[in-house]
N, CA, C and O of each residue as an XYZ file, in Angstrom:
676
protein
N       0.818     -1.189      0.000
C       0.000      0.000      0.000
C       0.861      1.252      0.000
O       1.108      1.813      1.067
N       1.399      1.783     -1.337
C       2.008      2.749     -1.065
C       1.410      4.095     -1.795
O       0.960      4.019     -2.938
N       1.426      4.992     -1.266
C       0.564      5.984     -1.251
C       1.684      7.182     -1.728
O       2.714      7.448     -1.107
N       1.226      7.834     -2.978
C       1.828      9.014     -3.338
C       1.802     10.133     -2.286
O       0.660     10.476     -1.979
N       3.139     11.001     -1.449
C       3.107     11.611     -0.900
C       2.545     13.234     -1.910
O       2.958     13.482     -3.043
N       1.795     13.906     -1.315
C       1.570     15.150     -1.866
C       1.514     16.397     -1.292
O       0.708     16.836     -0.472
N       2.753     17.077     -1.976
C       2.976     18.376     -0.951
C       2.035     19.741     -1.597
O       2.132     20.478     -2.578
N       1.206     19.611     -0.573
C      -0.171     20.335     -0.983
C       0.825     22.501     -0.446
O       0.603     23.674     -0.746
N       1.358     22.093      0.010
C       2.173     23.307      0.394
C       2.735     23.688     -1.266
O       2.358     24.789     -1.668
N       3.465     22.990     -2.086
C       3.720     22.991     -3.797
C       2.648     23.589     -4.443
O       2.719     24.661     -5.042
N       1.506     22.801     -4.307
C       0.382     22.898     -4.620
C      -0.529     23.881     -4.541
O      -1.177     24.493     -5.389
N      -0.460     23.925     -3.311
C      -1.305     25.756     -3.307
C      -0.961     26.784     -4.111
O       0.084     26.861     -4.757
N      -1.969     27.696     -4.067
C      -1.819     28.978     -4.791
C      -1.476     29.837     -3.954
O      -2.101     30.871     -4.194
N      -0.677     29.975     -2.925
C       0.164     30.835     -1.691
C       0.946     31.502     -2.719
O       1.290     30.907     -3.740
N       1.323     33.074     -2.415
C       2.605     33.654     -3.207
C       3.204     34.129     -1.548
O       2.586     34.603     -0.594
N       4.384     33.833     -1.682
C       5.180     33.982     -0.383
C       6.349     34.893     -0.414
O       7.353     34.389     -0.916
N       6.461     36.152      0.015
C       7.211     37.321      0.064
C       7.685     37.045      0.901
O       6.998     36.513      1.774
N       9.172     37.243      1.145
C      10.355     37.187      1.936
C      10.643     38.471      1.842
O      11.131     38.881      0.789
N      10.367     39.481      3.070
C      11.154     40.967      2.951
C      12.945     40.665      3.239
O      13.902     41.435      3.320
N      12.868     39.786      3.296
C      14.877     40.341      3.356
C      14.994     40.084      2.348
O      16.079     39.505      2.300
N      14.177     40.148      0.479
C      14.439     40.196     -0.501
C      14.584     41.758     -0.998
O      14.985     42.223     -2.065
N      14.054     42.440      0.311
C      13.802     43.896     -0.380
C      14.831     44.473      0.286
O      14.883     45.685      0.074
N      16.047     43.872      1.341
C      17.144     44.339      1.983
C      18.175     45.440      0.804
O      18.791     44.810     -0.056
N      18.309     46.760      0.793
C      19.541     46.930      0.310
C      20.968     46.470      0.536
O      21.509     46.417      1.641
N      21.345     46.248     -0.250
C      22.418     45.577     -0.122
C      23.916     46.912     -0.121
O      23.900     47.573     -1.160
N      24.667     47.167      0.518
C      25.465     48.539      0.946
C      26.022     48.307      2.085
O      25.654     47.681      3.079
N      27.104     48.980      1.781
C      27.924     49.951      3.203
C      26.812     50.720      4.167
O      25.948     51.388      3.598
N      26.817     50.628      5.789
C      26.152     51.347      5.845
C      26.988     52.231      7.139
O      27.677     51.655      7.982
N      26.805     53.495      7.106
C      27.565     54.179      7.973
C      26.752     55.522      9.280
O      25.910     56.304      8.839
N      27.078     55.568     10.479
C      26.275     56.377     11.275
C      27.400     57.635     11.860
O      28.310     57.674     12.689
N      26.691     58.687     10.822
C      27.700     60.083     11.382
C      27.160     60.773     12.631
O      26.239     61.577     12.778
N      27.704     60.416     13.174
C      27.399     61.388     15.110
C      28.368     63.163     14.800
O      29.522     63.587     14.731
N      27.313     63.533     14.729
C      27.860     64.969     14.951
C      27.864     65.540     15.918
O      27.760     66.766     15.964
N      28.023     64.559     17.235
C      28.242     65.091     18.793
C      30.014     65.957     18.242
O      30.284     67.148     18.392
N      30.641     65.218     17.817
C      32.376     65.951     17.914
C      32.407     67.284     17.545
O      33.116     68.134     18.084
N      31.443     67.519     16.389
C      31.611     68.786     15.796
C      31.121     69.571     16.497
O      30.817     70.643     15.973
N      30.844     69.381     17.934
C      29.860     70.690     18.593
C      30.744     71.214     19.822
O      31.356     70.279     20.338
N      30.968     72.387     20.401
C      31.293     72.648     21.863
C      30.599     71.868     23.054
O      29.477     71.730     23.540
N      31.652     71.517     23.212
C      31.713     70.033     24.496
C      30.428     69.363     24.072
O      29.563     68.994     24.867
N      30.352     69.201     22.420
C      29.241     68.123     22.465
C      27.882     68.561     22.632
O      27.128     67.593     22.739
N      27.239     69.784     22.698
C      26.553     70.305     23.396
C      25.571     71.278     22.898
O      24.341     71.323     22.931
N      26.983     72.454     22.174
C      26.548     73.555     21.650
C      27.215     73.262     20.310
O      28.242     72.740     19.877
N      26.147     73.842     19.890
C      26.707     74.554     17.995
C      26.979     75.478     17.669
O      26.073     76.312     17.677
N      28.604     76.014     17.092
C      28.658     77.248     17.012
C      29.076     77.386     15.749
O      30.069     76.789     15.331
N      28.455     78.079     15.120
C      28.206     77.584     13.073
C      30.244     77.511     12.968
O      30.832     76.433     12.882
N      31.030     78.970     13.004
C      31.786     79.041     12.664
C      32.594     77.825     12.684
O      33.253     77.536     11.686
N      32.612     76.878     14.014
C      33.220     75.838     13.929
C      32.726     74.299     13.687
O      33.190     73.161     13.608
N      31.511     74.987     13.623
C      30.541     73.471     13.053
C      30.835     73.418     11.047
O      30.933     72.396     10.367
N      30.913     74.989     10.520
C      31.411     74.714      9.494
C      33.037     74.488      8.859
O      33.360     74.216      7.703
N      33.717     74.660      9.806
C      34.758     73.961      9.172
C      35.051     73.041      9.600
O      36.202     72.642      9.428
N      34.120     72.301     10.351
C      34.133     70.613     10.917
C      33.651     69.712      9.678
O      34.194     68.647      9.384
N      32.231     70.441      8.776
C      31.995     69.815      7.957
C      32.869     70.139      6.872
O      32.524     69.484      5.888
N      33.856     70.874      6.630
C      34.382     70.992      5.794
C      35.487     70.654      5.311
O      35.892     70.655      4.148
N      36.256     70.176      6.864
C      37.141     69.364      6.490
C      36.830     67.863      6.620
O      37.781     67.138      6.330
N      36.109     67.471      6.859
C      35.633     66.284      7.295
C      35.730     65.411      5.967
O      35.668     66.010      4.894
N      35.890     63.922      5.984
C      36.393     63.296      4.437
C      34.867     62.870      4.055
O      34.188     61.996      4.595
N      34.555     63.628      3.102
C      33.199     62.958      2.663
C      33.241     61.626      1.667
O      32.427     60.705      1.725
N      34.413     61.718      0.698
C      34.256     60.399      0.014
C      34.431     59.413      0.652
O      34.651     58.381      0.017
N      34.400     59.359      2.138
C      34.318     57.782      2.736
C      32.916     57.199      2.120
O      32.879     56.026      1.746
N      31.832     57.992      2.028
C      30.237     57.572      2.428
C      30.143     57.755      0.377
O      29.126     58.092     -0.229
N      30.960     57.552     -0.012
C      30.749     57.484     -1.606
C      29.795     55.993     -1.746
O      30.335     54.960     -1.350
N      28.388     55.921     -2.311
C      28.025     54.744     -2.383
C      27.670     53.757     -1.310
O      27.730     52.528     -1.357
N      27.296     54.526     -0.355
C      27.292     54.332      0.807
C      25.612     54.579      1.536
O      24.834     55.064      0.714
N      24.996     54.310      2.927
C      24.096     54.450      3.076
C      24.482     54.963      4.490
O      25.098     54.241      5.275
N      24.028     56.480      4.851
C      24.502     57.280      6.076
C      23.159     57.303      6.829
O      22.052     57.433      6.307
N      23.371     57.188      7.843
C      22.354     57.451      9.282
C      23.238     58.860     10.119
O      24.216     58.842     10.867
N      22.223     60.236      9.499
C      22.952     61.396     10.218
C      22.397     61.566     11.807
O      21.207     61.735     12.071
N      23.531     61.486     12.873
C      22.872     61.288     14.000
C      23.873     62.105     14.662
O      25.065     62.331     14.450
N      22.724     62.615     15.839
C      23.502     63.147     17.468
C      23.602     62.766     18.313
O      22.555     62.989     18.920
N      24.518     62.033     19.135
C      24.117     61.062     20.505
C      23.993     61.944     21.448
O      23.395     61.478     22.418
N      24.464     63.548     21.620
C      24.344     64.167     22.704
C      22.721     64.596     22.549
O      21.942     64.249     21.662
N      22.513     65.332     23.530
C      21.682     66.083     23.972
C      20.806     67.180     23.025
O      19.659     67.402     22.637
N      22.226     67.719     22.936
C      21.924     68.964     21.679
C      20.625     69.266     20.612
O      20.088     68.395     19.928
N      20.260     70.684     20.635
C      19.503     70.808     19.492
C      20.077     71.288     18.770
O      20.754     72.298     18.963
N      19.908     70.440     17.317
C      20.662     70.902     16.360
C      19.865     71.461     15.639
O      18.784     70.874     15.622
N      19.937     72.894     14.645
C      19.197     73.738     13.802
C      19.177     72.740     12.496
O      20.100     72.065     12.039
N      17.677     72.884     12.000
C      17.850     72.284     10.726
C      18.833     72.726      9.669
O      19.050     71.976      8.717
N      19.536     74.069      9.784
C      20.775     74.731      9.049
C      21.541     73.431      9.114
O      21.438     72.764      8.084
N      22.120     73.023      9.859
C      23.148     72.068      9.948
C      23.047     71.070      9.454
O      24.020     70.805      8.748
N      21.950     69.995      9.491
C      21.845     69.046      8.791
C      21.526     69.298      7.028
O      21.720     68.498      6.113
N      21.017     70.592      6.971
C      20.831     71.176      5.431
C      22.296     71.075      4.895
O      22.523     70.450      3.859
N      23.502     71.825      5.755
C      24.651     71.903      5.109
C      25.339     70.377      5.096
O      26.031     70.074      4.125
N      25.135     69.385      6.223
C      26.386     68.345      6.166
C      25.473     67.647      4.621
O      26.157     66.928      3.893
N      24.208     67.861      4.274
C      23.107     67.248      3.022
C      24.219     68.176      1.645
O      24.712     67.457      0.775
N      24.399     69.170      1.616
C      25.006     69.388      0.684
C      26.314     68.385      0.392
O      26.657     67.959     -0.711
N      26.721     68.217      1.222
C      27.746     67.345      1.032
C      28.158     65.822      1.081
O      29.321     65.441      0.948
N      27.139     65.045      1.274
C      26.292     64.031      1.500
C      25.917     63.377      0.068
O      26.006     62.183     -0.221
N      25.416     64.576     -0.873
C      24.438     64.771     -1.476
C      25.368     64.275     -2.945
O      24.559     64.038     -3.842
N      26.453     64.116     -3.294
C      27.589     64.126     -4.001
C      27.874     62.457     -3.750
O      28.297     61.813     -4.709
N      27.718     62.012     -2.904
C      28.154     60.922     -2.417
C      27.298     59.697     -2.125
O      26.876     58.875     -2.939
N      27.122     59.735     -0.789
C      26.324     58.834     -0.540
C      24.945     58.714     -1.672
O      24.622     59.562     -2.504
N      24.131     57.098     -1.339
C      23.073     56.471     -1.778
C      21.997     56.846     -1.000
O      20.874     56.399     -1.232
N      22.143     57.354     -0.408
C      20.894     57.528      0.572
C      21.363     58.298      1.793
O      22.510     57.970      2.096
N      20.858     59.181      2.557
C      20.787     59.648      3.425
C      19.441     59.849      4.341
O      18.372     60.025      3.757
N      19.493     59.820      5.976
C      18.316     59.697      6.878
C      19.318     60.461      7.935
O      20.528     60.331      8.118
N      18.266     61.371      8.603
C      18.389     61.328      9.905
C      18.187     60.684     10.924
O      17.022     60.749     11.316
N      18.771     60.160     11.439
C      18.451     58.946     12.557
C      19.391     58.581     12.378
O      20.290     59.075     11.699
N      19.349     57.019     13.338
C      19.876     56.135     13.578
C      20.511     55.547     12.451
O      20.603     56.101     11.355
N      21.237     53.676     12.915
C      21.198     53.011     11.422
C      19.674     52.261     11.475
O      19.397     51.528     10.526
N      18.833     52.404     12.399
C      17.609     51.536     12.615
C      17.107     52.371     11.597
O      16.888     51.989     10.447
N      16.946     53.385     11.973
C      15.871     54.737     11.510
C      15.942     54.114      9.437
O      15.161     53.555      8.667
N      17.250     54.624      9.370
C      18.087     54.160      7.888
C      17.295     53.022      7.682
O      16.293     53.027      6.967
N      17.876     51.681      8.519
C      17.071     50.179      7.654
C      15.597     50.511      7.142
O      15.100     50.289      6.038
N      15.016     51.142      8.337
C      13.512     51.324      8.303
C      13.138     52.144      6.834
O      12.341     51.761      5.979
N      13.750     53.065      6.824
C      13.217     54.073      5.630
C      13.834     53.248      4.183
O      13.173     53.329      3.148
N      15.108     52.479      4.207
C      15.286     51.869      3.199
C      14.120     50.627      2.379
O      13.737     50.302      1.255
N      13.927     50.269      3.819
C      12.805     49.004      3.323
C      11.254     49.508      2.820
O      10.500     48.976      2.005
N      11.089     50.689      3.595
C       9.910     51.242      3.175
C       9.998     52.111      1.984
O       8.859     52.366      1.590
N      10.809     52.601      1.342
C      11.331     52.684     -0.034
C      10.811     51.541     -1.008
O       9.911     51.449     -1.843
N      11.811     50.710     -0.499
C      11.354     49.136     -1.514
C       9.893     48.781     -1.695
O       9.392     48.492     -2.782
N       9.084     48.840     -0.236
C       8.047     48.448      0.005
C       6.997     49.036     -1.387
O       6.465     48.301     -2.220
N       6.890     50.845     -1.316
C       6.349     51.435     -2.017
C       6.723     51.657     -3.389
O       6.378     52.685     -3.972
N       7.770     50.276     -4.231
C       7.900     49.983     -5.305
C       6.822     48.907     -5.600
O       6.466     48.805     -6.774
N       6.295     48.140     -4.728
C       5.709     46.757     -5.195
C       4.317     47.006     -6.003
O       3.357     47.702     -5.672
N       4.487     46.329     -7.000
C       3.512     46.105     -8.128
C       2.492     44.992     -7.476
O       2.634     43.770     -7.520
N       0.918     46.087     -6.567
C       0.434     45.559     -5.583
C      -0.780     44.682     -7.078
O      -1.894     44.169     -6.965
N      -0.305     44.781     -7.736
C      -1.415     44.059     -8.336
C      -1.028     41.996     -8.974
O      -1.669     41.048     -9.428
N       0.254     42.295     -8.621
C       0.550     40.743     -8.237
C      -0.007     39.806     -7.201
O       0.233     38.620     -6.972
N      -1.080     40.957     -6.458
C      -1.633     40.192     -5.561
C      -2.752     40.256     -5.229
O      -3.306     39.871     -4.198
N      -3.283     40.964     -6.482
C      -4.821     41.282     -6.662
C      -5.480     39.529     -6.344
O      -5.241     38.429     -6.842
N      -6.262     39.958     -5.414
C      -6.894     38.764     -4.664
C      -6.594     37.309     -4.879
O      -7.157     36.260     -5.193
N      -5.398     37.792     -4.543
C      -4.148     36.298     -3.737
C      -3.924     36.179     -2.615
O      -3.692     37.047     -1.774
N      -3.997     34.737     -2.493
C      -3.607     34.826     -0.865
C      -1.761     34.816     -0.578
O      -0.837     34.416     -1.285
N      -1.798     35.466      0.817
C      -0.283     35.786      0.329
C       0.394     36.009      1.525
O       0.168     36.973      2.257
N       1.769     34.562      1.886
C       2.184     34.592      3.186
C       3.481     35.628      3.190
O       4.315     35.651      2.285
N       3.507     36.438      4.303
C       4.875     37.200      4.445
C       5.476     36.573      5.336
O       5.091     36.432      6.497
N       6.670     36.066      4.751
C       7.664     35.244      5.888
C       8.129     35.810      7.033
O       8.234     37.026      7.187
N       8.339     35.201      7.634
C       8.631     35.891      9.141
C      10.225     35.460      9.374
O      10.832     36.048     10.269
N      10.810     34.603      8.709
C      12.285     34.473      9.036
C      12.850     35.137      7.745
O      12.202     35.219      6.701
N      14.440     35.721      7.956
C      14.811     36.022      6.919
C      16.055     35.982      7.032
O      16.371     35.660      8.177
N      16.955     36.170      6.332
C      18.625     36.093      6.199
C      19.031     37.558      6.310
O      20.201     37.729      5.967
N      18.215     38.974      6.801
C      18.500     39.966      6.897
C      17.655     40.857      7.718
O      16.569     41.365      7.440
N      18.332     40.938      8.724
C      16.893     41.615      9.788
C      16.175     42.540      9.066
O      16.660     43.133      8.103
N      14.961     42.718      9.496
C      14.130     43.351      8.625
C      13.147     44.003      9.858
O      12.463     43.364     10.657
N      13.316     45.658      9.742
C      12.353     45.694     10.649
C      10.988     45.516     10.789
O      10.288     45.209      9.825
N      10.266     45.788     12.616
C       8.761     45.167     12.492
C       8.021     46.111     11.792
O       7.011     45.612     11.295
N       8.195     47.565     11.527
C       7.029     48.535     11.089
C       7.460     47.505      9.714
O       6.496     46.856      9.306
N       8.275     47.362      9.243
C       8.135     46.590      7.501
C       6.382     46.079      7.480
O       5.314     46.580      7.127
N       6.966     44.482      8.226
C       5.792     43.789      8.311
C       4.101     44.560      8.155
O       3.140     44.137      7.512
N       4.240     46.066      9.175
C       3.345     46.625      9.333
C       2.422     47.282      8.298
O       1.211     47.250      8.078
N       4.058     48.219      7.461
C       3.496     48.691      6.427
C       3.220     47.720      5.151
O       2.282     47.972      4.395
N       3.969     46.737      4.965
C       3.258     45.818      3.835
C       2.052     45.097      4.048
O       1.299     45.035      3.076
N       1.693     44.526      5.122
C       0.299     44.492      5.577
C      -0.699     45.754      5.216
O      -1.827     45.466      4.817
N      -0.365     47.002      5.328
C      -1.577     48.031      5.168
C      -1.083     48.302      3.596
O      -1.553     49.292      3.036
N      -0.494     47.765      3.137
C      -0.527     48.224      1.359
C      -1.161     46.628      0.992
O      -2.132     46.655      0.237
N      -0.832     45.642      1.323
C      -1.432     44.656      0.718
C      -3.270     44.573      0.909
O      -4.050     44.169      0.046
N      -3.603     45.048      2.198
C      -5.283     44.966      2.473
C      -5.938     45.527      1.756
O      -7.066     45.368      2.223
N      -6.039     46.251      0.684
C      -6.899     46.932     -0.526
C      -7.159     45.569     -1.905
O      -8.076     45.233     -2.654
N      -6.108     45.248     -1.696
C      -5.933     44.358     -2.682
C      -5.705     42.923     -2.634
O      -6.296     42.351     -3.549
N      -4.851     41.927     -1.646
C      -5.002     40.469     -1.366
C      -6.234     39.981     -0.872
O      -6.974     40.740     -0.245
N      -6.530     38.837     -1.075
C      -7.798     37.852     -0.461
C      -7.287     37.364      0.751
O      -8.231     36.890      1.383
N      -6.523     37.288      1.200
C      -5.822     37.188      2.411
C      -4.262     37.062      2.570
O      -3.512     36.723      1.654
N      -3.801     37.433      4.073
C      -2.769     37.625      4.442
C      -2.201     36.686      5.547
O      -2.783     36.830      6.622
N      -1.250     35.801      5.540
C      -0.730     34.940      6.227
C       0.403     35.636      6.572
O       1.063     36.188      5.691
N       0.804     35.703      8.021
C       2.310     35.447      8.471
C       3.013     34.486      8.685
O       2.295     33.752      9.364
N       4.287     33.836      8.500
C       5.185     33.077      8.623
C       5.669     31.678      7.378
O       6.341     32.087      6.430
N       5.427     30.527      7.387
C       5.476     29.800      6.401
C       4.487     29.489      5.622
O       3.451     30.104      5.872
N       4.443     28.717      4.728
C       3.291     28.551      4.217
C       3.111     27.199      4.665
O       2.043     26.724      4.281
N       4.050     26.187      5.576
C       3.205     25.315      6.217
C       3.105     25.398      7.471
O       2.847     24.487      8.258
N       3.336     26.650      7.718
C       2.564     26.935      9.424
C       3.095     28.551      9.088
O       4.158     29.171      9.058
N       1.320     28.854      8.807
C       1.361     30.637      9.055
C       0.502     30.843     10.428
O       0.248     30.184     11.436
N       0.310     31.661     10.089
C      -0.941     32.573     11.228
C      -1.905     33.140     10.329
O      -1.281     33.545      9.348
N      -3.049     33.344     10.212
C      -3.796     33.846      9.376
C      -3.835     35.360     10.006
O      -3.922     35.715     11.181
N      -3.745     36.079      8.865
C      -3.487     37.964      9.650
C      -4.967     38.783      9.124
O      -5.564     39.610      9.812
N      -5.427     38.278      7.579
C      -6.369     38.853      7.509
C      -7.361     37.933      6.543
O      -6.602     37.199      5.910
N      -8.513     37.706      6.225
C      -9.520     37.463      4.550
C     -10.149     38.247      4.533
O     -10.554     38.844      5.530
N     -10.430     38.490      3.376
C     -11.154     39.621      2.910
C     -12.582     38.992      2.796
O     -12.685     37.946      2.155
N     -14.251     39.833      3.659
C     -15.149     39.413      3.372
C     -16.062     39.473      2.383
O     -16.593     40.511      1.989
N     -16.331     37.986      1.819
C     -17.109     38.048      0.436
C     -18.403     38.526      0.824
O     -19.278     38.695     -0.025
């Protein structure tokens, strides 16, 4: 009695998105402009601009920068306008923030490329493991771009999701 095994997981009509497919792939670098300030603290243009000016910008050539302050400080939007001029030559991308802040805005970039009509009422698991951390707002925002348009939304595998949403007939 031998019985054809059948992997109904093959079989289904599941389309299964892996966001660490939408990972940029880059250098990624976090400029703290605590140094360039008096004791870290204060900003005083004259020497905040020749901090950015001598400062080596073709490191971040092709590169993905997270412009950040670990101190305290308020920094004038002047400042981050000027280290952007120079940024702007170079690097692939620029964010204020963190490198979190960065992953986040990179993926949500990608996100708002997807051709949502590949999933015009498909059901459709978003993997939950990936080979590239991926942050949670991701998950969040591809969930609220997919609900206009999928028949439902699974998290995790497609042989053990979670059901996240169906759409009612």
């Amino acid at each position: 009695m031998s019985k054809e095994i059948i992997n109904r997981v093959e079989n289904s009509k599941l389309i299964s998105i892996d966001l660490g497919d939408y990972y940029l792939p880059g250098k990624r670098h976090e400029l703290d402009i605590k140094d360039w300030l008096i004791d870290g603290l204060y900003l005083k243009e004259k020497e905040f601009r020749t901090a950015v000016k001598n400062h080596n910008w073709i490191q971040y050539k092709d590169t993905f920068v997270a412009i950040n302050c670990t101190s305290q400080a308020i920094i004038p939007p002047w400042a981050y306008m000027l280290i952007s001029t120079q940024l702007s030559n170079n690097a692939k991308k620029t964010v204020i923030g963190n490198l979190n802040d960065l992953e986040r805005e990179n993926f949500e970039d990608q996100i708002e490329k997807i051709n949502l009509s590949l999933y015009q009422d498909k059901s459709v698991v978003i993997k939950g493991c990936s080979n590239n951390k991926v942050p949670i707002s991701t998950y969040y925002n591809l969930c609220s771009k997919l609900l206009p348009v999928a028949k439902s939304i699974m998290y995790g595998e497609a042989c053990s999701s979670v059901p996240v949403f169906k759409k009612r007939s």
